[in-house]
C-alpha positions, 0 to 999 in steps of 0.5 A: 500500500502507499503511504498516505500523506498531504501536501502544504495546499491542502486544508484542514477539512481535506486533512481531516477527509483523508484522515478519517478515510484511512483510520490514521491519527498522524501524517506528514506534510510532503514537499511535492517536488522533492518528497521532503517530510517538511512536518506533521500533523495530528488529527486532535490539532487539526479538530481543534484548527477546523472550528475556527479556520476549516480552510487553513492550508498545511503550509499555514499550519506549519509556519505558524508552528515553527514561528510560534517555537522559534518565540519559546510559545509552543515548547521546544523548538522543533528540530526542522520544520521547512516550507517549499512553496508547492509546484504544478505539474510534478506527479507521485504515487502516494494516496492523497 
């Protein structure tokens, strides 16, 4: 089977879609041109996200993590949590 995974355009209420589709509790944000993990998501945060902001995209998600770690807000810092602007055109064979 292919690993599940989303993308930085994807929103909260997608997340959340192919979450519940395949029974799964975490999974990755992937760069779609260069297949790296640029961080992860939880479904007991994006539940607590989708009442506010069901159209937050992973990128969003993911920048306003490292931000508010890079201030000492959210803990520790992580130890990378990078975001590649997604591109058109490029295909994978993961499940999306």
């Amino acid at each position: 089977m292919p690993d599940i995974i989303l993308y930085p355009r994807d929103t909260v209420i997608r997340a959340l879609e192919v979450m519940h589709r395949y029974g799964v509790h975490l999974l990755p944000v992937v760069d779609e041109r260069h297949g790296e993990v640029l961080g992860h998501v939880s479904e007991e945060e994006l539940h607590r996200i989708w009442s506010t902001l069901p159209l937050a995209r992973m990128s969003e998600i993911l920048t306003a993590r490292a931000a508010l770690a890079s201030e000492g807000i959210a803990g520790e810092r992580p130890s990378r949590i990078v975001f590649v602007p997604g591109g058109q055109g490029s295909r994978s064979s993961w499940l999306h």
